[in-house]
Structure formats: structure tokens, C-alpha cells
PASE-768478 format. One line per field, with one value per residue: residue number from 1; residue in three letters; x, y, z of N, C-alpha, C, O in turn. Coordinates in pm, whole numbers, plus 50000, padded with zeros to 5 digits. Example, Ala and Ser with C-alpha at 12.3 -4.5 7.8 and 13.67 -1.06 7.14 Angstrom:
nr <- (1; 2)
rest <- (Ala; Ser)
n_X <- (51319; 51285)
n_Y <- (49431; 49775)
n_Z <- (50780; 50708)
ca_X <- (51230; 51367)
ca_Y <- (49550; 49894)
ca_Z <- (50780; 50714)
c_X <- (51320; 51290)
c_Y <- (49670; 50003)
c_Z <- (50780; 50787)
o_X <- (51424; 51341)
o_Y <- (49668; 50114)
o_Z <- (50846; 50804)
REM end
This chain:
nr <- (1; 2; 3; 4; 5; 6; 7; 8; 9; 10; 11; 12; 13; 14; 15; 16; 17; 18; 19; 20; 21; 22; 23; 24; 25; 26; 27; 28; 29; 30; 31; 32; 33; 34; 35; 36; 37; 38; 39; 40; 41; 42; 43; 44; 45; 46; 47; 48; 49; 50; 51; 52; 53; 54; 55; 56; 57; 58; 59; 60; 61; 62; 63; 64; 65; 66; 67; 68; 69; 70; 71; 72; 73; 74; 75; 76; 77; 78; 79; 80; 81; 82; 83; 84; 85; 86; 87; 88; 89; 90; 91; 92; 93; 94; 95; 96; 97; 98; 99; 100; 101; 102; 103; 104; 105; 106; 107; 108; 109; 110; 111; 112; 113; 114; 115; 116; 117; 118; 119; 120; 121; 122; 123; 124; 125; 126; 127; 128; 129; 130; 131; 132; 133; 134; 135; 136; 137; 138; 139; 140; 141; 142; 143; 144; 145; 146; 147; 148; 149; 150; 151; 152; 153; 154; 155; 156; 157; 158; 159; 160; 161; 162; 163; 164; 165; 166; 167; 168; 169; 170; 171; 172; 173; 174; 175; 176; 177; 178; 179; 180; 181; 182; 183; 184; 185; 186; 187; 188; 189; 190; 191; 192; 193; 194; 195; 196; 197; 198; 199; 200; 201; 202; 203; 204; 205; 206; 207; 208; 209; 210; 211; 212; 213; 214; 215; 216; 217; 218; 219; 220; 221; 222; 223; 224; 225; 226)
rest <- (Unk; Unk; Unk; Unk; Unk; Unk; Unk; Unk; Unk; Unk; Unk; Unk; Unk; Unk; Unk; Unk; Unk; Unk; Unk; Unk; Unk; Unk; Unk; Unk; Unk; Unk; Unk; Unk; Unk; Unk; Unk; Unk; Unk; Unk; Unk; Unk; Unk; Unk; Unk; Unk; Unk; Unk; Unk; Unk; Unk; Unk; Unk; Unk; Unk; Unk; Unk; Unk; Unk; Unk; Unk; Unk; Unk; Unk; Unk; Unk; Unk; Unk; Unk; Unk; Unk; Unk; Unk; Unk; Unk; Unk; Unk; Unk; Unk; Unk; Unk; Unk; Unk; Unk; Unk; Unk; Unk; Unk; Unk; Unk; Unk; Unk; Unk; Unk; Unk; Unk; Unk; Unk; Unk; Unk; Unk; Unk; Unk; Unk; Unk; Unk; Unk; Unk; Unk; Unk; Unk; Unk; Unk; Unk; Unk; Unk; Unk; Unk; Unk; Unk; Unk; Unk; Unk; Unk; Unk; Unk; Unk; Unk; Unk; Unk; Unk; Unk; Unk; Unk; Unk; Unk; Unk; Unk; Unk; Unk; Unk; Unk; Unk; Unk; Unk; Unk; Unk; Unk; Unk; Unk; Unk; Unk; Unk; Unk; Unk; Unk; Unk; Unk; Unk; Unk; Unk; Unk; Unk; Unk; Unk; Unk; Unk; Unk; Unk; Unk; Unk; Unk; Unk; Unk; Unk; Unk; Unk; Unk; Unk; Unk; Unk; Unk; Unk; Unk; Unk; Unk; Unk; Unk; Unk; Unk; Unk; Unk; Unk; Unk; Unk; Unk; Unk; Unk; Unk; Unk; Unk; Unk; Unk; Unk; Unk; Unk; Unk; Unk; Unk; Unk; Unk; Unk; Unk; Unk; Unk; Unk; Unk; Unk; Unk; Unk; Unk; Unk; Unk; Unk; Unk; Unk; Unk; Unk; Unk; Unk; Unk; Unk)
n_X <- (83844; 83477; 83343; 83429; 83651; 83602; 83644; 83821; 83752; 83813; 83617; 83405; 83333; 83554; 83757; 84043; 84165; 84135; 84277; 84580; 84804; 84764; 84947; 85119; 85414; 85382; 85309; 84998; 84670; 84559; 84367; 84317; 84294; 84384; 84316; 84250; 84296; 84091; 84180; 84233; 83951; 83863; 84058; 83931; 83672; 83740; 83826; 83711; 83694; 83934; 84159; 84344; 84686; 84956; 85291; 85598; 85714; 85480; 85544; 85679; 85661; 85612; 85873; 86012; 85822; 85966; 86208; 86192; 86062; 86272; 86467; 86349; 86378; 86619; 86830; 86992; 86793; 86484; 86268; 86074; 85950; 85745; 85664; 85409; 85335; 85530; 85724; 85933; 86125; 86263; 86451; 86495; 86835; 86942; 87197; 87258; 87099; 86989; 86942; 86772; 86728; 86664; 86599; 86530; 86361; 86419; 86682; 86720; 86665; 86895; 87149; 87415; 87389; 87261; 87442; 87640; 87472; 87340; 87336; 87370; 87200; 87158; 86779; 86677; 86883; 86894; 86619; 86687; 86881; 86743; 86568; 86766; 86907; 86647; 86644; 86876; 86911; 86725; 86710; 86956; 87166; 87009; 86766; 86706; 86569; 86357; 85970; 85827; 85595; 85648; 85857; 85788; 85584; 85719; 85921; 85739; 85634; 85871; 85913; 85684; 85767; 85694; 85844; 85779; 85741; 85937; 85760; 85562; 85629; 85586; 85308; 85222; 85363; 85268; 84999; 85062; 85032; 84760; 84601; 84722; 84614; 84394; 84094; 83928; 83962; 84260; 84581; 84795; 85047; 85245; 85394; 85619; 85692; 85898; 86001; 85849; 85645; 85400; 85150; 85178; 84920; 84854; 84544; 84465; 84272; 84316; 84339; 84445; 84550; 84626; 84783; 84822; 85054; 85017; 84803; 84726; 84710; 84408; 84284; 84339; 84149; 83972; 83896; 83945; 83771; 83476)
n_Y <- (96863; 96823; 96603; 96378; 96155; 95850; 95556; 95235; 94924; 94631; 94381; 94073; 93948; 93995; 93839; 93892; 94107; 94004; 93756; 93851; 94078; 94415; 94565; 94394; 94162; 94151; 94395; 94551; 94406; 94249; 94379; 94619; 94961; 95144; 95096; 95141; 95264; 95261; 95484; 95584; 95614; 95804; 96051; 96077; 96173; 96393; 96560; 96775; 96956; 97032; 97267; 97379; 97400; 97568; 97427; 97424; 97351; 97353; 97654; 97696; 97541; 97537; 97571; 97350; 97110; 97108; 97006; 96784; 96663; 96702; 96540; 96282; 96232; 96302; 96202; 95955; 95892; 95641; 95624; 95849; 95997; 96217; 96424; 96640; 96741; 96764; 96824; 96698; 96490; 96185; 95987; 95719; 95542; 95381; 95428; 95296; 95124; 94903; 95083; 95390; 95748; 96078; 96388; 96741; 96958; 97236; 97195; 97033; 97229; 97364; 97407; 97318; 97127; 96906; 96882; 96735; 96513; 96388; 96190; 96236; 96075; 95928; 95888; 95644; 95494; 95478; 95359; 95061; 94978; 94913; 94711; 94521; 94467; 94377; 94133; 93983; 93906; 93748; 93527; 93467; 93261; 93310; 93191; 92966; 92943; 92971; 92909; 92739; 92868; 93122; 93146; 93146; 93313; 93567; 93531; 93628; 93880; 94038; 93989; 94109; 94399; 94690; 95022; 95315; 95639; 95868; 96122; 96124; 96182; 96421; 96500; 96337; 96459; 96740; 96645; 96647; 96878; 96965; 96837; 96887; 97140; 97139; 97229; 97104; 96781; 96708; 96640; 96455; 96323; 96173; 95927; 95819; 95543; 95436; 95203; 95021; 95126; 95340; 95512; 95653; 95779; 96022; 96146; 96362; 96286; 96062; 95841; 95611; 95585; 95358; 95406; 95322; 95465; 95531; 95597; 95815; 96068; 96031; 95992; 96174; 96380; 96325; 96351; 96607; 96901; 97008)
n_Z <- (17128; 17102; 17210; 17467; 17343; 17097; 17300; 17183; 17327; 17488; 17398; 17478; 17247; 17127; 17010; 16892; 17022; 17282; 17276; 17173; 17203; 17307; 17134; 16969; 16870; 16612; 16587; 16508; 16560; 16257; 16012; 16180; 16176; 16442; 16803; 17090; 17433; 17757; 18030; 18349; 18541; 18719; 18627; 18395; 18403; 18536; 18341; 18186; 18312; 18430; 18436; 18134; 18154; 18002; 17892; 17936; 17655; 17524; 17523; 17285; 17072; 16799; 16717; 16867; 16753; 16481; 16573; 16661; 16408; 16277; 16375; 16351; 16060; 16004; 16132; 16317; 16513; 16541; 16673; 16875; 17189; 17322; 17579; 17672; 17879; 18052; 17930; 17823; 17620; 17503; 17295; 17096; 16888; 16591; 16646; 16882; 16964; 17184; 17384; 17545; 17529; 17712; 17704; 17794; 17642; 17580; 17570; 17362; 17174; 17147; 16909; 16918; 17146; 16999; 16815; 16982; 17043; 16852; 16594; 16238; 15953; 15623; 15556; 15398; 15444; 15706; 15748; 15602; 15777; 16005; 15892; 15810; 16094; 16201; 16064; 16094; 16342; 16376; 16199; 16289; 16553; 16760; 16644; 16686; 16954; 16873; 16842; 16612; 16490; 16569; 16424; 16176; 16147; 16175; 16001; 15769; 15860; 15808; 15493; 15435; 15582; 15545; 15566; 15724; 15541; 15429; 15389; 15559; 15788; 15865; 15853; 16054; 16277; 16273; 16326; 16555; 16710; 16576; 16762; 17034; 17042; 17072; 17297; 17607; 17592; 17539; 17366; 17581; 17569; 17307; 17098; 16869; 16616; 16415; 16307; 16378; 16301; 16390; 16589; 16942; 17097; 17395; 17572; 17796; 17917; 18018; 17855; 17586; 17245; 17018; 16661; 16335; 16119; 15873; 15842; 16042; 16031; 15889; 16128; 16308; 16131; 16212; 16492; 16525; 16647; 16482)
ca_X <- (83733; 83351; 83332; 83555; 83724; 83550; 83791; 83787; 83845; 83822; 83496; 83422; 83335; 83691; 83892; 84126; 84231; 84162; 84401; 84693; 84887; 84704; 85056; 85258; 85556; 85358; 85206; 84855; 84569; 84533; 84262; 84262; 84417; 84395; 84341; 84227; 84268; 84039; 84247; 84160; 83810; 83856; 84078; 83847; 83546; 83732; 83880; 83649; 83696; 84057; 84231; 84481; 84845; 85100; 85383; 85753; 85704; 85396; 85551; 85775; 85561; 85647; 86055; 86038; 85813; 86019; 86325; 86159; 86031; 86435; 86517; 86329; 86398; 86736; 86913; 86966; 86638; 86434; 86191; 86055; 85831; 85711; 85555; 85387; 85307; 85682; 85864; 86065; 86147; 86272; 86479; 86620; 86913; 86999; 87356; 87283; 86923; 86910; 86843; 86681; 86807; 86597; 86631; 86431; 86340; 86455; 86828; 86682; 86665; 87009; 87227; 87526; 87377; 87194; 87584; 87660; 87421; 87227; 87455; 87301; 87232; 87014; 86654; 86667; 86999; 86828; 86537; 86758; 86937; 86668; 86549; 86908; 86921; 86605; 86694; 86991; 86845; 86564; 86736; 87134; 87125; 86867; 86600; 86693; 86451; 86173; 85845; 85789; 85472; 85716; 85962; 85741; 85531; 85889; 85957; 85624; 85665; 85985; 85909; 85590; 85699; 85690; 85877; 85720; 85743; 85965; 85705; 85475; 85691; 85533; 85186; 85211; 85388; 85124; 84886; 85053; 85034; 84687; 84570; 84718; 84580; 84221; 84059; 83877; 83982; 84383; 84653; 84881; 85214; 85273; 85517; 85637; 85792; 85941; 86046; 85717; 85506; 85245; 85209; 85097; 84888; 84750; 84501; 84403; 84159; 84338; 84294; 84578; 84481; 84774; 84722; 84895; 85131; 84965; 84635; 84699; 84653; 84307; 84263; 84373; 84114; 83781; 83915; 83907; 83627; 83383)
ca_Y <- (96777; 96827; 96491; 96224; 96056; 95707; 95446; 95080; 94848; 94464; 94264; 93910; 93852; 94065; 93741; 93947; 94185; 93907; 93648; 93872; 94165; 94530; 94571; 94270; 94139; 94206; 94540; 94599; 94334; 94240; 94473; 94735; 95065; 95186; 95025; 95272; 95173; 95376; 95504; 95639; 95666; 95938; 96112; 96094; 96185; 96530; 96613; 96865; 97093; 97059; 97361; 97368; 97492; 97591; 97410; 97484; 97335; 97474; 97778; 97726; 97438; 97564; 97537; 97219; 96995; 97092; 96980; 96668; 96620; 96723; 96423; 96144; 96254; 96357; 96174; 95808; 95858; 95581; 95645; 95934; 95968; 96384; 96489; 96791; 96808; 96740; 96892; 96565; 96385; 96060; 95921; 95594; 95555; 95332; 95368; 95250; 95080; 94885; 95194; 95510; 95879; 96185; 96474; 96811; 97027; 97344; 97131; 97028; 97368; 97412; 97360; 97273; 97029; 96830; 96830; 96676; 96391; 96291; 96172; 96231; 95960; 95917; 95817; 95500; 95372; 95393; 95167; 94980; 94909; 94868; 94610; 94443; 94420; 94268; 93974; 93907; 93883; 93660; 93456; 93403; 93137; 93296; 93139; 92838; 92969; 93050; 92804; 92733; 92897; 93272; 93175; 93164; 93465; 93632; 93572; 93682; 93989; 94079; 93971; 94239; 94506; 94831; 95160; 95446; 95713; 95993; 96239; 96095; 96235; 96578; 96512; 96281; 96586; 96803; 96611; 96602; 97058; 97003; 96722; 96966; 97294; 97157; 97255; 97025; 96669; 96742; 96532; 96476; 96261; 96150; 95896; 95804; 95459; 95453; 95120; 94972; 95213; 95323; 95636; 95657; 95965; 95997; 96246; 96421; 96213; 95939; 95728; 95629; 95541; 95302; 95350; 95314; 95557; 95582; 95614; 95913; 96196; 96041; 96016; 96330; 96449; 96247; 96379; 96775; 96985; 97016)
ca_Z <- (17096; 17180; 17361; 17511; 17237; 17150; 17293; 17197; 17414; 17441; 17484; 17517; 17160; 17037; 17038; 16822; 17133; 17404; 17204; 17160; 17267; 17177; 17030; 16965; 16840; 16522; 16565; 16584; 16510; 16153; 16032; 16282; 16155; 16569; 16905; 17252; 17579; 17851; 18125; 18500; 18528; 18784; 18514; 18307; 18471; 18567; 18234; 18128; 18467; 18492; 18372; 18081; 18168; 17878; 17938; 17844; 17503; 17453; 17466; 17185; 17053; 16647; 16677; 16937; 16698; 16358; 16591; 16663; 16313; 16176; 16423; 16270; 15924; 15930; 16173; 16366; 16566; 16467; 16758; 16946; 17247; 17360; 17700; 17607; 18008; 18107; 17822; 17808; 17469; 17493; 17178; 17029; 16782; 16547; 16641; 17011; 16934; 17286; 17492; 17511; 17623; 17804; 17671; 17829; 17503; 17641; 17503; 17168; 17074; 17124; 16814; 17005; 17213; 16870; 16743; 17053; 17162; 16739; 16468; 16116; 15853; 15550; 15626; 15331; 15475; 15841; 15744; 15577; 15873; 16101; 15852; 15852; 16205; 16237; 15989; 16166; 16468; 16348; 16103; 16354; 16644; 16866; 16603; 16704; 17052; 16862; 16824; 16488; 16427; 16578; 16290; 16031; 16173; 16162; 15845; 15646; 15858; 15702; 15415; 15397; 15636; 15481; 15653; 15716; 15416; 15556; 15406; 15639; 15982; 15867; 15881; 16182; 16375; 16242; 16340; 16721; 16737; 16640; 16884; 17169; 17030; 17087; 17425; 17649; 17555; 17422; 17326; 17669; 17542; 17208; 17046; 16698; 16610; 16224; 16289; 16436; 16156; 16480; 16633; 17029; 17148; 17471; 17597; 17928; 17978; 18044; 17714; 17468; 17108; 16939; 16569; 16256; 16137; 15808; 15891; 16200; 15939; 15876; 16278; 16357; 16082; 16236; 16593; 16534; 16631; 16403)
c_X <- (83609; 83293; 83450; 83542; 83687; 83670; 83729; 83841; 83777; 83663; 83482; 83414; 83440; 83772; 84040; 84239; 84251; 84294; 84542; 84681; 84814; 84808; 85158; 85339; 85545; 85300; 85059; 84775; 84583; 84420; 84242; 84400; 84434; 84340; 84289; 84196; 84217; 84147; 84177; 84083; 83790; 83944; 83970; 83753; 83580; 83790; 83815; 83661; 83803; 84155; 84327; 84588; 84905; 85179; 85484; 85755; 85571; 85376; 85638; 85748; 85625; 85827; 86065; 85973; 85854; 86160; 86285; 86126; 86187; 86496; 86508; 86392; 86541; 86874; 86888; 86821; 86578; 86247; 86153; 85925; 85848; 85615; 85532; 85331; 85425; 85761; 85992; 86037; 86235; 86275; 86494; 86659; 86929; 87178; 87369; 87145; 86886; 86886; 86794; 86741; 86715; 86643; 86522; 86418; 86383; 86662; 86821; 86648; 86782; 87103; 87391; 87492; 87273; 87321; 87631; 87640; 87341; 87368; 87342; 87301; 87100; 86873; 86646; 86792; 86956; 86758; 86582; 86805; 86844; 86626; 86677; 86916; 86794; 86593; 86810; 86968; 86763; 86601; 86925; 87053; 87026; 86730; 86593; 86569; 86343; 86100; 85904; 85750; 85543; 85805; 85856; 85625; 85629; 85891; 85893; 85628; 85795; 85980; 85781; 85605; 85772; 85756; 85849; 85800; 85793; 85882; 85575; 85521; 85623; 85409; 85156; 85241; 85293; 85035; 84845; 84991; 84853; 84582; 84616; 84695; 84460; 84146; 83926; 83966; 84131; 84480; 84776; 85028; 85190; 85384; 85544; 85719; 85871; 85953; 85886; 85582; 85340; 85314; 85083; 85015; 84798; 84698; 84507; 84313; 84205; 84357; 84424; 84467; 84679; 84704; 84817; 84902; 85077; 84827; 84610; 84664; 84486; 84236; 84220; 84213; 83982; 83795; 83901; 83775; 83568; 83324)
c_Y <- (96820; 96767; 96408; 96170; 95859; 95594; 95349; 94978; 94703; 94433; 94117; 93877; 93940; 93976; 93762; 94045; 94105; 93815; 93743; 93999; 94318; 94554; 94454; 94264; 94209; 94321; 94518; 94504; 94368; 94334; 94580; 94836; 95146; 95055; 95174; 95214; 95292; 95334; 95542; 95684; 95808; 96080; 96176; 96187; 96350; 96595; 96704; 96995; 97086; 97177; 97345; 97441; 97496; 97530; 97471; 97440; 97343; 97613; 97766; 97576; 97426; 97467; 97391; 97105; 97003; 97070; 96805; 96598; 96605; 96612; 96257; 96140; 96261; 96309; 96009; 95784; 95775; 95580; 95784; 95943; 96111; 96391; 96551; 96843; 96872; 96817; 96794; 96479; 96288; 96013; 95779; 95602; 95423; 95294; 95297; 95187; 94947; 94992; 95307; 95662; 95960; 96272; 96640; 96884; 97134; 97308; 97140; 97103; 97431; 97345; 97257; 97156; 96919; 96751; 96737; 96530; 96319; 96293; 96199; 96112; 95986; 95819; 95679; 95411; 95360; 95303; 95115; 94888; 94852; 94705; 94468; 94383; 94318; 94094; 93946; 93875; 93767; 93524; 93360; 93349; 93186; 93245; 93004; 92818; 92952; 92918; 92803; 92823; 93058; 93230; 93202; 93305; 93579; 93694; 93638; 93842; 94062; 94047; 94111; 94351; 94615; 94990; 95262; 95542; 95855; 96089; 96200; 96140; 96393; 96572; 96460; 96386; 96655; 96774; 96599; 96774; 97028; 96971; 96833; 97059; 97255; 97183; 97124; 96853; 96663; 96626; 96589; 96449; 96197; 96025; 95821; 95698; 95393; 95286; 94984; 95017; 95227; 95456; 95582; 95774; 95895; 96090; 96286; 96343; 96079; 95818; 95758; 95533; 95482; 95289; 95364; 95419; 95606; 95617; 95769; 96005; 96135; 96055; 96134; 96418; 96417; 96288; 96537; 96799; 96987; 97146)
c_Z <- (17172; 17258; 17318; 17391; 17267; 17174; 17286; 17323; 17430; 17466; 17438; 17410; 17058; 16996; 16956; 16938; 17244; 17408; 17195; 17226; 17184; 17082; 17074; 16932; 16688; 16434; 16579; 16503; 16319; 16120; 16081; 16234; 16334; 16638; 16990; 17331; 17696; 17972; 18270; 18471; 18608; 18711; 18442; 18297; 18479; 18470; 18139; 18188; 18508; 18417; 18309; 18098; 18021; 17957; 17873; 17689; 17440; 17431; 17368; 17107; 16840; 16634; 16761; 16849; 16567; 16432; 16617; 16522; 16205; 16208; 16338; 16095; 15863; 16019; 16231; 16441; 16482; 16569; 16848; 17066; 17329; 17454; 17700; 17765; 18047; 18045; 17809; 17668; 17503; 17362; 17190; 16901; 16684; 16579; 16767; 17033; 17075; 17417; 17455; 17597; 17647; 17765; 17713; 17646; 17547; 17514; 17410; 17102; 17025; 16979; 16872; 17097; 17118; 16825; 16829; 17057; 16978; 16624; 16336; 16033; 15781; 15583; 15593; 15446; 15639; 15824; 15699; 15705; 16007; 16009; 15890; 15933; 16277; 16151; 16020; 16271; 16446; 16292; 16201; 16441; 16752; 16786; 16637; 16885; 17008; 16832; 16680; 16385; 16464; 16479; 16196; 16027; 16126; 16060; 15732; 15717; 15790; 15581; 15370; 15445; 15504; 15572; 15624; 15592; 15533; 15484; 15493; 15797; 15945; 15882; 16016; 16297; 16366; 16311; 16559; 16767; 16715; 16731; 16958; 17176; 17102; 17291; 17482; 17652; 17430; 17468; 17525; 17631; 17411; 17168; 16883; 16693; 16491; 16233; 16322; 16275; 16247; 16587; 16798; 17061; 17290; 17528; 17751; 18007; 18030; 17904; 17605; 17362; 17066; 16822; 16475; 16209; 15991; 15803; 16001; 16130; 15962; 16050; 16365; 16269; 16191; 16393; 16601; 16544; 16557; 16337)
o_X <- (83619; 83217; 83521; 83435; 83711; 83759; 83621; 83947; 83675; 83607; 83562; 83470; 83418; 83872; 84130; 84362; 84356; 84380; 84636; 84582; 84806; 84781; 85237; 85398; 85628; 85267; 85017; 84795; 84608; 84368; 84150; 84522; 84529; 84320; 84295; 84105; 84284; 84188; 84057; 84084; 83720; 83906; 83933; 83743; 83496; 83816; 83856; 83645; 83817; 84227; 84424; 84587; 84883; 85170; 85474; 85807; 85554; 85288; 85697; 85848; 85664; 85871; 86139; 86036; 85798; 86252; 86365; 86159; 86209; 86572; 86586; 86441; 86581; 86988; 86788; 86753; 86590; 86140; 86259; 85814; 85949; 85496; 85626; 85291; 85438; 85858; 86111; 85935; 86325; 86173; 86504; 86588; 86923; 87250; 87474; 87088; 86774; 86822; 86772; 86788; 86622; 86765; 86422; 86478; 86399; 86722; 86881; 86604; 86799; 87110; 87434; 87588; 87202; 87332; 87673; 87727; 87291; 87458; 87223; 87402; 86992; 86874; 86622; 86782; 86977; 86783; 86522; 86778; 86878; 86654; 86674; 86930; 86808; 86545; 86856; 87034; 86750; 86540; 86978; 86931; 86968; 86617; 86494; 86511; 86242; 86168; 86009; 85797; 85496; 85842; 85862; 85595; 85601; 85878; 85947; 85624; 85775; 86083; 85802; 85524; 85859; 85675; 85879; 85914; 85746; 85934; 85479; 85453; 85626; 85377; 85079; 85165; 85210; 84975; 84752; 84907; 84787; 84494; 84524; 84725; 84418; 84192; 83850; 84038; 84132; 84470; 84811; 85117; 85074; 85487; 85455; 85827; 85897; 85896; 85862; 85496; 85230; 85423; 84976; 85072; 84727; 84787; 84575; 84291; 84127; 84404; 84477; 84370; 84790; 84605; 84916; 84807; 85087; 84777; 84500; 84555; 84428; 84141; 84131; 84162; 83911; 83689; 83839; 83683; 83645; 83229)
o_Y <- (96851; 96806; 96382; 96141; 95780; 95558; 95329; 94973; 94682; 94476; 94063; 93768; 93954; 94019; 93677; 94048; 94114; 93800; 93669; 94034; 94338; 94564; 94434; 94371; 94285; 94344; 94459; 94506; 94477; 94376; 94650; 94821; 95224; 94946; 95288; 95130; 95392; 95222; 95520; 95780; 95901; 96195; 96293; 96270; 96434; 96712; 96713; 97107; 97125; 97134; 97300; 97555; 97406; 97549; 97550; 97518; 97339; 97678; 97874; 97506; 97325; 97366; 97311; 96999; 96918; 97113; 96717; 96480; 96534; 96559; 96173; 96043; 96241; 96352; 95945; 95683; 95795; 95540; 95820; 95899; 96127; 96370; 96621; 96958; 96992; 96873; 96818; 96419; 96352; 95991; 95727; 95642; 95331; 95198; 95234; 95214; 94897; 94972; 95330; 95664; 95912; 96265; 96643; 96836; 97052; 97375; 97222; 97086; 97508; 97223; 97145; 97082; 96847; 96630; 96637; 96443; 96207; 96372; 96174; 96041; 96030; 95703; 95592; 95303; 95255; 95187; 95014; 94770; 94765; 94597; 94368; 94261; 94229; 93985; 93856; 93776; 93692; 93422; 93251; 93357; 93106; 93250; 92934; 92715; 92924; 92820; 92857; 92855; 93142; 93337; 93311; 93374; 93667; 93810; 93689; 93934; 94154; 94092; 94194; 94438; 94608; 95051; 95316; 95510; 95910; 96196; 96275; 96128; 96474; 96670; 96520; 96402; 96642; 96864; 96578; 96782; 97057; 97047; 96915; 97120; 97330; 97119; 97068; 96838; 96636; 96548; 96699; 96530; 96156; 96044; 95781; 95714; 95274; 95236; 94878; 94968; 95179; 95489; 95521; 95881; 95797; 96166; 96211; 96340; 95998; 95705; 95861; 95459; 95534; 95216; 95424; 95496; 95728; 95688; 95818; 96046; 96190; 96130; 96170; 96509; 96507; 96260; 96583; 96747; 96919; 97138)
o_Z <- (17291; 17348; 17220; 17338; 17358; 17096; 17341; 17386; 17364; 17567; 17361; 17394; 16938; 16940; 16954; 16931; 17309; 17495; 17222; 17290; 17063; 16962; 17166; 16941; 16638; 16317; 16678; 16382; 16267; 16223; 16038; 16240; 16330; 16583; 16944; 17338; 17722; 18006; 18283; 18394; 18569; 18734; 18433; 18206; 18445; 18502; 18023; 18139; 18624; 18327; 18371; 18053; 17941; 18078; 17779; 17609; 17318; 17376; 17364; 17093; 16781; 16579; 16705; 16849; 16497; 16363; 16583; 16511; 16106; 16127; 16294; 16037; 15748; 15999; 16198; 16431; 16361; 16523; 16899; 17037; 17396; 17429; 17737; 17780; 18071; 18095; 17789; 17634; 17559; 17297; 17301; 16809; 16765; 16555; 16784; 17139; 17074; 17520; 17337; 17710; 17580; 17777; 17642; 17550; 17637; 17430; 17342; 16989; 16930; 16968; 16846; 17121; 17189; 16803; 16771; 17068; 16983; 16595; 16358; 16038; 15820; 15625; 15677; 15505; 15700; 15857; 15736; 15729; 16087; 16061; 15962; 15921; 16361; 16184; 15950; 16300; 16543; 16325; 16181; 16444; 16826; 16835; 16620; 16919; 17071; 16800; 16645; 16276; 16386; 16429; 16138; 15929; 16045; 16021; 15633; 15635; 15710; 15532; 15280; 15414; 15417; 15642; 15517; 15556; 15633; 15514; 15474; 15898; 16038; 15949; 16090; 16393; 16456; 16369; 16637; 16857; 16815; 16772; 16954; 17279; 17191; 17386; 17403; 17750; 17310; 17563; 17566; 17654; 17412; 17234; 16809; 16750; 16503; 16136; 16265; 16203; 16221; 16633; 16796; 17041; 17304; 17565; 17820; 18127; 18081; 17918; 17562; 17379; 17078; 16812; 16517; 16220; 15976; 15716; 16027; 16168; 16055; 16073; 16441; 16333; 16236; 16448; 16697; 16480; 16488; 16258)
REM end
């Protein structure tokens, strides 16, 4: 990027960001295809004069994000989150969907260790099941917790959500190679949430952008050099 990436961030007459959660129970403000929250100002400030390193998965940057992109698409991953400093990916499964595993990428190249640690399943019958699980959840005796006004929020969300379009995990990856090609102002960590439908990116500079997962192609476009 040619300059710092414009971030939004709350002010007094937002009562849309003040009133709730940048990402809530229900995802991201009505209206708002993104969200950006400024990070360390002293970050910031030196993110023009701090030298870029290659890391380990930016040296092999091609085969590591079509193993990440084979993940969401072609197996239980329903989540992914990529340190393009660290070289650490960070899944979640469907088959074990309250935690999360660590994985360096250096591994996730290996075939043998994919067979190992990701089970395969079709993409429909995952959102399916993510759906499933959250109407059982929502709908069995823990709703008897909820307010009112969170049931019936609940329910119109399930009733409208929509799951990401698996030809949409190809442009979103895409869109992460060329966020960290660009010099000056590049993409630092990344994450992808199929089940959410909202991709994170966050730069060098300090600043994460939360925006919707159909919308990041157009993001990605209004963010490249010029």
C-alpha cells in the first residue's frame, strides 16, 4: 500500500460500534461490510522504516496457501487463522469444534502429517452441520438462559444465515498472497471463519480490518497499489 490503510474506528456519534460488540454474537454491525480497529501507535508510526523479513512461509508461500485453501474446502476445517510472521496456522474442526490445534506450516506440507491430524468431508454436509449444531444449541435447554430479545435475535439469525460459497475460499486466499506481497503497509496474520462468513487481516502496522467474507475480494481490490 502507498499509505496507512484507512481504519475505522468508533466515535461518539457511531452508536452502532459503541452499543455492541465490533464482532458479536451476530457478526458485524448491520450495514457494515468491514470494521478496523487502529493498533499500537508506536507500531504504527514505525511501519514504514521497519524492514521486511521473508519468513518460512513466505518462502513457500504458493504450496502453503493452496494447503490452507485444500483445508477449508476439502476437509472438517471450518476455521483457519495464518501467521505469515510465525509460520503458525491455527485450525478448528467440525469433528472437535470446542477447540483449536497449532500447527507450524513447515507440517502442513507434509502429506503424511494432513492424513494424520484433518479428516476429510464434503463442504455442503460441513455447513450443514455447523448449521445443525447451532440449532441445537439454540433451540435444547440452554435457551431456556437466554433473554428473550437473544432468542429471538437467535432465531432470525438462523433463519437468514447464509454459508460462505466454497468458491469464495479461493479468492479470499488470493486475496491473503496479495495483501503480503505489497511492500510498506503488508498483511501480518490473517484468519478465515466459514462459519462466522468474516475474514480477519491484520497488517504491520498494527491495524486489523474485520470484514465480511464476501465483500474481501472487493477489499483486497480498493487496498492494492495503484
Amino acid at each position: 500500500m502507498k499509505t496507512e490503510p484507512v481504519i475505522l474506528v468508533p466515535t461518539e456519534d457511531d452508536s452502532c460500534v459503541l452499543d455492541e460488540a465490533i464482532v458479536g454474537a451476530f457478526g458485524l454491525p448491520a450495514g457494515k461490510p468491514f470494521v478496523g480497529i487502529k493498533g499500537d501507535p508506536s507500531l504504527r508510526e514505525t511501519a514504514p522504516i521497519r524492514s521486511k523479513f521473508a519468513s518460512r512461509i513466505d518462502q513457500k508461500v504458493g504450496p502453503a496457501l493452496e494447503r490452507v485453501e485444500w483445508l477449508l474446502a476439502e476437509t472438517g476445517c471450518y476455521s483457519i487463522y495464518i501467521g505469515f510472521n510465525s509460520s503458525e496456522v491455527r485450525t478448528e474442526s467440525i469433528f472437535n469444534p470446542f477447540n483449536y490445534e497449532i500447527h507450524d506450516v513447515d507440517a502442513l506440507l507434509s502429506d503424511d502429517y494432513i492424513s494424520r491430524h484433518f479428516v476429510q468431508a464434503p463442504f455442503e454436509e460441513k455447513m450443514n452441520t455447523i448449521a445443525w449444531v447451532r440449532t441445537m444449541v439454540q433451540t435444547g435447554p440452554l435457551r431456556n438462559y437466554l433473554p428473550e430479545h437473544w432468542q429471538l435475535l437467535m432465531d432470525e439469525q438462523r433463519a437468514n444465515w447464509q454459508p460462505v460459497r466454497k468458491d469464495m475460499i479461493h479468492e479470499i486466499i488470493r486475496g491473503f498472497d496479495q495483501l503480503r506481497a505489497i511492500d510498506g503497509y503488508y498483511l501480518r496474520n490473517a484468519a478465515i471463519s466459514l462459519s462466522e462468513g468474516i475474514v480477519r487481516a491484520s497488517f504491520n502496522c498494527d491495524g486489523t480490518y474485520i470484514v465480511r467474507a464476501d465483500y474481501f475480494p472487493e477489499f483486497v481490490k480498493q487496498n492494492l497499489p495503484g
